[in-house]
C-alpha positions as semicolon CSV with decimal commas, in nm:
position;residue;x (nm);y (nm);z (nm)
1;X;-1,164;1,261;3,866
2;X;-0,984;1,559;3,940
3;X;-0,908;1,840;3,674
4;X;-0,530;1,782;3,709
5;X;-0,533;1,431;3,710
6;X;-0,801;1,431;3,420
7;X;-0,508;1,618;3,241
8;X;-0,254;1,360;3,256
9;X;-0,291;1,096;2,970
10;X;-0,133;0,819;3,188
11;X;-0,386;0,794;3,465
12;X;-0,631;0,811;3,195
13;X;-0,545;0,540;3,019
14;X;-0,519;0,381;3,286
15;X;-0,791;0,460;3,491
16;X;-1,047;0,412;3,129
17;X;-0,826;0,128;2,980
18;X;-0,645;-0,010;3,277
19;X;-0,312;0,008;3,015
20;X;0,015;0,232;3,075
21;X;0,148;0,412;2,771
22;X;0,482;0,437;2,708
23;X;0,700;0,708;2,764
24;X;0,663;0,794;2,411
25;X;0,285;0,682;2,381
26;X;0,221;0,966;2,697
27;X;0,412;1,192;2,480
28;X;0,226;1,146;2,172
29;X;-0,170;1,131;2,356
30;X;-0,073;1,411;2,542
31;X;0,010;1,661;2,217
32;X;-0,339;1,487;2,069
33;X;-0,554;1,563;2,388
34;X;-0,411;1,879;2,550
35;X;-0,137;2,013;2,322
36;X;-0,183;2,320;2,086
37;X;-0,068;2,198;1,711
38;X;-0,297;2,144;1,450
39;X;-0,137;1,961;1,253
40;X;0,067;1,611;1,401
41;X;0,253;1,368;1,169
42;X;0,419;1,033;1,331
43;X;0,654;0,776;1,165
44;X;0,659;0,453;1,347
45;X;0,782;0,102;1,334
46;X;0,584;-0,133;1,211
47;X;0,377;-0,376;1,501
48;X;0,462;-0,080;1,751
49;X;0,087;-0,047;1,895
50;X;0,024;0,259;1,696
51;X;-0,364;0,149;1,634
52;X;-0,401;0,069;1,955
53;X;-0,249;0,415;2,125
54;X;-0,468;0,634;1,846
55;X;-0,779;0,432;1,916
56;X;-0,763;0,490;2,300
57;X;-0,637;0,843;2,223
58;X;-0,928;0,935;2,029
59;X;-1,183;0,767;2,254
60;X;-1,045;1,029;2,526
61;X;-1,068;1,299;2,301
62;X;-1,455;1,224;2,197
63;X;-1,540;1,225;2,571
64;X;-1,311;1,544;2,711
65;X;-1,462;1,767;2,419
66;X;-1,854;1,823;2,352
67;X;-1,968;1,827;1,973
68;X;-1,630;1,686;1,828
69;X;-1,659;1,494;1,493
70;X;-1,362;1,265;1,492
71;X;-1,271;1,058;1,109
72;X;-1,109;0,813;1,086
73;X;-0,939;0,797;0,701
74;X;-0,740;0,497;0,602
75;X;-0,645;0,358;0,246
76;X;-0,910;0,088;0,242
77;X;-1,194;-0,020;0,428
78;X;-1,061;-0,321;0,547
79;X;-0,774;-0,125;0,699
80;X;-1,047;0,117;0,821
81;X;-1,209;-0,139;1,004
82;X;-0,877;-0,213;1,250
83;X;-0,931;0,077;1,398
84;X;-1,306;0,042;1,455
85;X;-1,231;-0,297;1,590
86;X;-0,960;-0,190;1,817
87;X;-1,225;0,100;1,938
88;X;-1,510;-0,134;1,976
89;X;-1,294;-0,374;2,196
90;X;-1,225;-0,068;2,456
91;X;-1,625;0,017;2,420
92;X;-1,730;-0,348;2,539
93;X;-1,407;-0,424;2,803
94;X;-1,430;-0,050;2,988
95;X;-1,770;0,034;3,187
96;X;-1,593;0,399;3,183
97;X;-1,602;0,433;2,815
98;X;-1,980;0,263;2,791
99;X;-2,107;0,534;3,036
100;X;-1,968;0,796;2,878
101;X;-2,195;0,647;2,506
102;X;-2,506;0,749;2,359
103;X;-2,704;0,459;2,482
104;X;-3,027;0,667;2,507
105;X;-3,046;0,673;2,150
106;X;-2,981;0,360;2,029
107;X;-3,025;0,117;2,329
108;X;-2,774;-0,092;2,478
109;X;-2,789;-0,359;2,216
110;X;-2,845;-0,146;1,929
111;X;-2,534;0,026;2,083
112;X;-2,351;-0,310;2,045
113;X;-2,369;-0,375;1,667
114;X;-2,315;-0,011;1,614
115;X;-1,948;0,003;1,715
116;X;-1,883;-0,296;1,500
117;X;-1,991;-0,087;1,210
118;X;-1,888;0,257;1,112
119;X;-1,969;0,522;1,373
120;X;-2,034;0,550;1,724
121;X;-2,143;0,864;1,927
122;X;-2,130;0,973;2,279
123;X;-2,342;1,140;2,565
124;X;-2,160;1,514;2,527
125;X;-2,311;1,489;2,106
126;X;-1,916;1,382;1,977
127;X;-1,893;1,092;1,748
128;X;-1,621;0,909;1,582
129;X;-1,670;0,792;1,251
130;X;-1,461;0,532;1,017
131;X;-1,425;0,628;0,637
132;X;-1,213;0,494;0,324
133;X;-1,026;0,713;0,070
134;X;-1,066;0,408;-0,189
135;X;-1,067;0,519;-0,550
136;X;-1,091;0,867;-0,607
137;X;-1,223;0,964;-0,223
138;X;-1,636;0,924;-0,304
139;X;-1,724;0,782;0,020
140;X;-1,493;1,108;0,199
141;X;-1,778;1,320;0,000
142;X;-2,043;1,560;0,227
143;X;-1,856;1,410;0,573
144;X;-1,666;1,740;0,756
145;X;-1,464;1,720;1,049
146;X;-1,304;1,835;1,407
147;X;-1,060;1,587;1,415
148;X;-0,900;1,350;1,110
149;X;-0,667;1,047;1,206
150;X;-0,519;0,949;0,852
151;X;-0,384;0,632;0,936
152;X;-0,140;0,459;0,678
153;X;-0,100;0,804;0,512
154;X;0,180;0,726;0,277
155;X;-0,090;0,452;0,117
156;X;-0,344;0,752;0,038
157;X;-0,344;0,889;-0,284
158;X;-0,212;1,272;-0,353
159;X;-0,559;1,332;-0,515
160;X;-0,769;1,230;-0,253
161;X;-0,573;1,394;-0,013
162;X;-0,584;1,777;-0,169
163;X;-0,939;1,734;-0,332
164;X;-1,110;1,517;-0,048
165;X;-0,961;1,500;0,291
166;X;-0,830;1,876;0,306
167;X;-1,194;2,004;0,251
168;X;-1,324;1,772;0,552
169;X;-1,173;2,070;0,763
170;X;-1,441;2,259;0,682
171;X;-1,449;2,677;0,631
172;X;-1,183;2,720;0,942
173;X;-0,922;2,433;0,847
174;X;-0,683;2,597;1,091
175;X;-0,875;2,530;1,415
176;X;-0,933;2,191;1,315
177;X;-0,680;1,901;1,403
178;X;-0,498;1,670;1,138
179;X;-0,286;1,376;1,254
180;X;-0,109;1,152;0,973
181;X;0,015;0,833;1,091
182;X;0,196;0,561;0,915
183;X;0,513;0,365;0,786
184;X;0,720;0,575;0,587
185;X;0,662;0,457;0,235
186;X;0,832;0,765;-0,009
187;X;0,623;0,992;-0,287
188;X;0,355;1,132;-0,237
189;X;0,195;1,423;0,035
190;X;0,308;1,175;0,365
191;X;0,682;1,243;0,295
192;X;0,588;1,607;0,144
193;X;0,432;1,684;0,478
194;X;0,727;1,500;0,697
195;X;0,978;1,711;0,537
196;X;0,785;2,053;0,662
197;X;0,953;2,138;0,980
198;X;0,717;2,488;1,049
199;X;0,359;2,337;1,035
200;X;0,392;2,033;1,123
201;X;0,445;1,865;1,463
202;X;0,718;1,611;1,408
203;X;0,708;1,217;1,629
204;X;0,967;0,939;1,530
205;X;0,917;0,581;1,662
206;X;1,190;0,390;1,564
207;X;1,303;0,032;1,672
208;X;1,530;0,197;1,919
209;X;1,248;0,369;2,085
210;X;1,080;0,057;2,079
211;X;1,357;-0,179;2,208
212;X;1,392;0,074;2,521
213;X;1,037;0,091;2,588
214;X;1,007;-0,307;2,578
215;X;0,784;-0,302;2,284
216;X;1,050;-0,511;2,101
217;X;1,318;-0,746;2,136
218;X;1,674;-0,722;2,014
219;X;1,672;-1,048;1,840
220;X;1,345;-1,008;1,644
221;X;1,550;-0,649;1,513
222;X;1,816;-0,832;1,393
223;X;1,579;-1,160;1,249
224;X;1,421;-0,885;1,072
225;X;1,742;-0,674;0,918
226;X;1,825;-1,007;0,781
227;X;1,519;-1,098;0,646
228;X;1,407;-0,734;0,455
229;X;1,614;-0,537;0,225
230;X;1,789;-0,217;0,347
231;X;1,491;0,013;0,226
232;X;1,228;-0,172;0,353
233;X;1,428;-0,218;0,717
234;X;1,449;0,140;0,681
235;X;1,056;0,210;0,633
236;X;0,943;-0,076;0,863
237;X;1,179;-0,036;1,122
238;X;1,377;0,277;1,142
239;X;1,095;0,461;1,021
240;X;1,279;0,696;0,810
241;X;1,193;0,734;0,455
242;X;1,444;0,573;0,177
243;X;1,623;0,784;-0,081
244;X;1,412;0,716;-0,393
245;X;1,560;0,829;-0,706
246;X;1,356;1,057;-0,928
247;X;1,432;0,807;-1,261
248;X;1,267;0,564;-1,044
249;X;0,988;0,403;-1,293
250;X;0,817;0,216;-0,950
251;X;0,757;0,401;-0,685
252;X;0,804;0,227;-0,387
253;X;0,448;0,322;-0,218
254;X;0,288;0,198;-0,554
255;X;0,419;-0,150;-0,523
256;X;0,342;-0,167;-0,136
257;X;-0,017;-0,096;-0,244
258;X;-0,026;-0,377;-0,509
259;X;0,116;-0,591;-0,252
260;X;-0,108;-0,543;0,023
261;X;-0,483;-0,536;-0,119
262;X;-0,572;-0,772;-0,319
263;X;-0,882;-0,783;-0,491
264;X;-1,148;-0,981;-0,309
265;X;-1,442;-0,977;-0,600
266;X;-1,369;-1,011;-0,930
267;X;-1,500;-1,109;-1,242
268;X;-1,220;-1,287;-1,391
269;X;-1,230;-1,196;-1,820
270;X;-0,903;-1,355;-1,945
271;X;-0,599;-1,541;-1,836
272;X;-0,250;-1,467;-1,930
273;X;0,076;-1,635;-1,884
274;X;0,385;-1,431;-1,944
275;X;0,704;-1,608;-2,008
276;X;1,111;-1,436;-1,995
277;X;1,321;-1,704;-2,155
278;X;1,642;-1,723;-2,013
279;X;1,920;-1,616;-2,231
280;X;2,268;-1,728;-2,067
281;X;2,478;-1,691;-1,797
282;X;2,274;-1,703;-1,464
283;X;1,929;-1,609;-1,572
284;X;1,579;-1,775;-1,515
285;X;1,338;-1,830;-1,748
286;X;1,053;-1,708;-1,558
287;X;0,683;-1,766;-1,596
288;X;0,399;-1,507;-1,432
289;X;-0,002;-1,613;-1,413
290;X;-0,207;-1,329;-1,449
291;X;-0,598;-1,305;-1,502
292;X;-0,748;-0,979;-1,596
293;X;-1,073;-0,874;-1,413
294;X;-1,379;-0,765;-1,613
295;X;-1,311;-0,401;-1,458
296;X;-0,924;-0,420;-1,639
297;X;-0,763;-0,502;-1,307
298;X;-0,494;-0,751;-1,301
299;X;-0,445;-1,015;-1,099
300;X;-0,072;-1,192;-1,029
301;X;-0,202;-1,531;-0,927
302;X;0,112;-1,684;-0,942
303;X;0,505;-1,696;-1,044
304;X;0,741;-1,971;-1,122
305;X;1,142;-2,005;-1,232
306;X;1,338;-2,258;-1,392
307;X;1,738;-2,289;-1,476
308;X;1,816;-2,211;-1,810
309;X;1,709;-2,545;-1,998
310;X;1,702;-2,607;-2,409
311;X;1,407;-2,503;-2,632
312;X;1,266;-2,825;-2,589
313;X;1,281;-2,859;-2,254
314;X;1,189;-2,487;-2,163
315;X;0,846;-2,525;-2,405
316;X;0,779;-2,880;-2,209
317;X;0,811;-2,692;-1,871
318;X;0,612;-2,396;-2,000
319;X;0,312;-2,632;-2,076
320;X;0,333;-2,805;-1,788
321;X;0,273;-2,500;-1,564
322;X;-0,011;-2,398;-1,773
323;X;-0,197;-2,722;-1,754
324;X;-0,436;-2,620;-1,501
325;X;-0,450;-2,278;-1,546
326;X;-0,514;-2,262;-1,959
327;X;-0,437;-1,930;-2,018
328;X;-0,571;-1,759;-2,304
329;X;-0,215;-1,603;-2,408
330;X;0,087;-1,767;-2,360
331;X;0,294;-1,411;-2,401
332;X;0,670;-1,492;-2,532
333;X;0,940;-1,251;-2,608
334;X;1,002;-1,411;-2,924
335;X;1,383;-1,269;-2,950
336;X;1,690;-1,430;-2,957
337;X;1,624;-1,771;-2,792
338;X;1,257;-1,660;-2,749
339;X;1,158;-1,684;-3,096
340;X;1,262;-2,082;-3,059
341;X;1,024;-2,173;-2,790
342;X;0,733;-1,928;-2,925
343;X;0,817;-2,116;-3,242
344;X;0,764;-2,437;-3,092
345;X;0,455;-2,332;-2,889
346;X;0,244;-2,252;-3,167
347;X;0,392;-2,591;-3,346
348;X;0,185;-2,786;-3,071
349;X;-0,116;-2,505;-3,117
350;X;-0,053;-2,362;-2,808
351;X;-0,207;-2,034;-2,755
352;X;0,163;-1,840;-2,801
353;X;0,181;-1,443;-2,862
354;X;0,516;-1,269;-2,933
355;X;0,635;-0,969;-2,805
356;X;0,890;-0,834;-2,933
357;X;1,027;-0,620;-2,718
358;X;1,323;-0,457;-2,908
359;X;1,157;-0,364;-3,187
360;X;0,941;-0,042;-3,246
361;X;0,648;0,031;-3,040
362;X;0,314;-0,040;-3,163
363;X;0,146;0,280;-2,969
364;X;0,272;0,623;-2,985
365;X;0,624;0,539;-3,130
366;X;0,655;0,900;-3,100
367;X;0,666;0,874;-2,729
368;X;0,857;0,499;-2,646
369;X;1,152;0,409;-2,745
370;X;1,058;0,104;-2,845
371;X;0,813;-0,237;-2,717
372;X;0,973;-0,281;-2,391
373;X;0,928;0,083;-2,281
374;X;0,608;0,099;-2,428
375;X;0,495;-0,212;-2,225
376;X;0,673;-0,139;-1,922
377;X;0,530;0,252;-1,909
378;X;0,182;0,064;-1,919
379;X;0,269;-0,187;-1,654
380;X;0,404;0,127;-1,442
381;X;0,075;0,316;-1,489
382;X;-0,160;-0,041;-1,380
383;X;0,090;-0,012;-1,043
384;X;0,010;0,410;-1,001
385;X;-0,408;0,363;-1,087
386;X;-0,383;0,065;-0,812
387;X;-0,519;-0,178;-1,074
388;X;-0,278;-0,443;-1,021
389;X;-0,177;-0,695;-0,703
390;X;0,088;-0,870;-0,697
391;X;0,223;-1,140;-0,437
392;X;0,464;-1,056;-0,161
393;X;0,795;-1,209;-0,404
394;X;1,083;-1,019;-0,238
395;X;1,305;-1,066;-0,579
396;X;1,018;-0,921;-0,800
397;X;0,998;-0,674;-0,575
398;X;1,352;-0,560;-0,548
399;X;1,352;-0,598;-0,957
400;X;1,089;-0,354;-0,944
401;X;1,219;-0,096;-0,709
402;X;1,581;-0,128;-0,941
403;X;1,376;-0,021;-1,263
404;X;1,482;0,322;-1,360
405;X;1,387;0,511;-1,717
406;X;1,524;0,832;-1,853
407;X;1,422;1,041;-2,218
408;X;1,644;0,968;-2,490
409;X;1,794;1,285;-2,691
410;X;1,437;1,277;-2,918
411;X;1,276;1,278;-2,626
412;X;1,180;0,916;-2,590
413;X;1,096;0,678;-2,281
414;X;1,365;0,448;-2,238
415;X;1,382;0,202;-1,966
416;X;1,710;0,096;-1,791
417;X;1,722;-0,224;-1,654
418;X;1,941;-0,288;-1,314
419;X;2,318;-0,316;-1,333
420;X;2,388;-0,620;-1,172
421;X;2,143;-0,840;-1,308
422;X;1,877;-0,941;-1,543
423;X;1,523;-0,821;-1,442
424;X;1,356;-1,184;-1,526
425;X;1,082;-1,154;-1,304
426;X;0,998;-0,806;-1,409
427;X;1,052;-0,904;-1,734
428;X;0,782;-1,172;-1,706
429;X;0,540;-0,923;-1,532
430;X;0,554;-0,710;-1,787
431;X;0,490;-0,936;-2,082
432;X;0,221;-1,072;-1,884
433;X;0,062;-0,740;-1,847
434;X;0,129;-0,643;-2,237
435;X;-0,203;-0,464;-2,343
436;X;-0,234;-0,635;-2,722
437;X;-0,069;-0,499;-3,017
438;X;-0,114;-0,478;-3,389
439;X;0,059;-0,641;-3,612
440;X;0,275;-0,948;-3,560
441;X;0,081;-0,992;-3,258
442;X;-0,179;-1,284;-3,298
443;X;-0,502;-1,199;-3,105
């Protein structure tokens, strides 16, 4: 292959992958493989082939330039392992790309499981190498770099971002190449970096991009603006970042975390039902199941509603639910027409707890207003540690995202629940999540 066709990203992806980019994909390989910035940032719609286009992009990369360590950083190592697997399927499908591998090292079948595992290396002494910035960035520790791919950067932590991935760059970080990828989920560096037009190179995919390169359809758009709330049709498919208030007491890229990695191992410790009694009008009484881990992670198993019902009937329903799961708290706020079905709980020795939310806090009443900040500001800090996962429930979710908090005259938390409505389900989160309190509280 010629030098000026080897310079055109289209004939080599399609000579190596026997795919043609998009307009925009040749766009974006080309500033990656040939282009002079150091530092590339892309927004792009969600199922818009991104892993595939940086996975074939990178392979080219490793085998135009000797010596080249290439990272790949995402939030997890399951989301890590996309990438491998979309890099391993162009190993094993192009002869090109297998030629251009190490195979005198490890032998062709050696060569086989190592792509399905965390680095591979080439002829010309480049590798590419898959990493996770789980927890506080460990595994990132003693790895430097030529080339990092953050992928899903909004979904990376600030810390591990300045203290971990920065210093992969090595002694010369301005020679070395950092591309951030991902939906735009707001606050933290992702959007800080987005919003720097002089050092960053700048690439929006939106659904319009997609729709005229045929990588979407018009009706699945529209299926989809009726199906997500504005902000997340903004992230997902306009891939702009939402206005996010700074009272905000969720951030957005917090809850899209808890919703999207679940713990897989787990020693369960104790089981907690939280319950919101309705009070009038339209609410729910709401009920949330939550077990908490060994390791103080917390685990929303499951969430149900009911219309407003009498005492009796609520109590009768709230037993019901917990048949099977026989939680070790059943956590009531015991106000108002609370107090009547916690009353009645612990009347047929059920394992009842009240919280009383609008009464003083129990911890650091010098800081929280009163219970319900106090419970909620703990609730908001298991959602920024990442200790909590939560199902994909769009109304919890938008409760959350409404949840705003501001410092009262003496300098207390106090949170502000949404306008419109009653946060029931957030309610109910919350009390399930209440850390135990002195006092009233029954342990």
């Amino acid at each position: 292959m010629d030098i000026e066709v080897a310079m055109n990203p289209s004939v080599l992806a399609e000579a190596y992958f026997e795919i043609e980019p998009t307009n925009t994909q040749h766009k974006l390989m080309n500033e990656i493989l040939f282009g002079d910035s150091k530092r590339i940032i892309i927004t792009a719609m969600t199922r818009y082939g991104k892993s595939m286009i940086i996975s074939m992009t990178i392979l080219l990369y490793a085998i135009l330039n000797e010596k080249k360590r290439i990272v790949l950083v995402s939030p997890t190592y399951k989301q890590a392992r996309i990438l491998m697997e979309w890099i391993a399927g162009f190993v094993v499908t192009s002869p090109q790309i297998a030629n251009e591998l190490d195979t005198t090292a490890h032998g062709i079948e050696r060569l086989k499981k190592e792509v399905t595992k965390e680095r591979i290396t080439f002829r010309n002494g480049s590798e590419i190498r898959i990493l996770s910035a789980e927890g506080s960035g460990e595994r990132l520790m003693g790895f430097g770099a030529d080339m990092i791919v953050e992928d899903e950067s909004a979904l990376i932590s600030d810390e591990v971002y300045r203290s971990r991935i920065l210093r992969m760059l090595g002694d010369r970080p301005e020679t070395s190449v950092l591309i951030q990828i991902g939906n735009p989920f707001p606050g933290n560096h992702f959007e800080e970096n987005w919003k720097n037009q002089s050092d960053w190179k700048h690439y929006h995919i939106d659904w319009k991009t997609a729709l005229e390169e045929g990588r979407t359809t018009e009706a699945f758009i529209e299926e989809q603006r009726t199906q997500l709330t504005p902000d997340e049709f903004t992230v997902l498919y306009e891939a702009n970042f939402p206005e996010e208030s700074e009272d905000a007491l969720f951030k957005w890229l917090w809850i899209k975390f808890a919703t999207d990695n679940p713990f897989t191992e787990y020693v369960p410790d104790k089981k907690y039902l939280g319950v919101d009694v309705a009070e009038a009008g339209l609410d729910w009484t709401v009920a949330t199941k939550v077990i908490e881990t060994a390791e103080k992670n917390y685990i929303v198993t499951d969430i149900k509603h009911w219309h407003k019902a009498d005492t009796m009937a609520t109590v009768g329903q709230i037993i019901e639910y917990n048949r099977d799961f026989n939680a070790d708290k059943i956590k009531v706020d015991a106000i108002g027409v609370g107090k009547g079905v916690y009353d009645r709980l612990v009347e047929l020795k059920q394992p009842a707890q009240p919280i009383k939310v609008g009464m003083s806090a129990t911890r650091e009443p010098e800081r929280f207003l009163n219970q319900k900040s106090q419970f909620y500001w703990n609730l908001r800090t298991l959602f920024e540690e990442g200790r909590i996962t939560i199902p994909n429930h769009s109304q919890l979710i938008k409760e959350l995202r409404s949840m705003r908090y501001e410092l009262t005259s003496a300098g207390k938390i106090k949170i502000i629940d949404p306008e419109d409505k009653s946060p029931d389900y957030a309610d109910s989160l919350m009390l399930s999540c209440a850390e135990g309190v002195r006092g009233a509280i029954i342990y």
